[in-house]
C-alpha positions in Angstrom: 114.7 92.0 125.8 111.8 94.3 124.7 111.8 93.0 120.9 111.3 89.6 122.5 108.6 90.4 124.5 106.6 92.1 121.6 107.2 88.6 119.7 106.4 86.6 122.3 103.1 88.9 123.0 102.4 88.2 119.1 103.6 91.3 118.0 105.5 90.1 115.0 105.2 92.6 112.3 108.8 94.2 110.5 109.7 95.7 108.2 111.0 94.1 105.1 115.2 93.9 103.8 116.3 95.1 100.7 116.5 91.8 99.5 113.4 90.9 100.5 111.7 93.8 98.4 113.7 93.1 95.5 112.7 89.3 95.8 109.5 90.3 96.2 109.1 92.9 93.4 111.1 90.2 90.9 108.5 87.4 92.1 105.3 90.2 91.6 106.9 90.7 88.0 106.9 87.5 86.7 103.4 86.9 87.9 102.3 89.9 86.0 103.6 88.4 82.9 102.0 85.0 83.5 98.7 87.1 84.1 99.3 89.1 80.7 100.2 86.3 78.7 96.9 84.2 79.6 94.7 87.1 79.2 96.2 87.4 75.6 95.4 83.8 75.2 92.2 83.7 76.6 91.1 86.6 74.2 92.7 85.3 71.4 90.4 81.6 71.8 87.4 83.8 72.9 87.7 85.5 69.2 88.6 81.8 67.3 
């Protein structure tokens, strides 16, 4: 009943699953690599 009320009061933080994190962490990695791979490109057609 309490855990309802909190929602209901717009308290609706908690904490993350395990499968969440690693979803998360997988999703932040591949991101990364995006990031890296247009910086590379970027500084390669910056030097051309």
């Amino acid at each position: 009943m309490e855990a309802g009320k909190q929602r209901l009061a717009g308290d609706t933080a908690r904490a993350a699953t395990c499968d969440e994190v690693k979803y998360l962490r997988c999703e932040a990695r591949g991101l990364k690599e995006v990031v890296a791979e247009q910086t590379l490109e970027l500084h390669l057609l910056k030097k051309a």
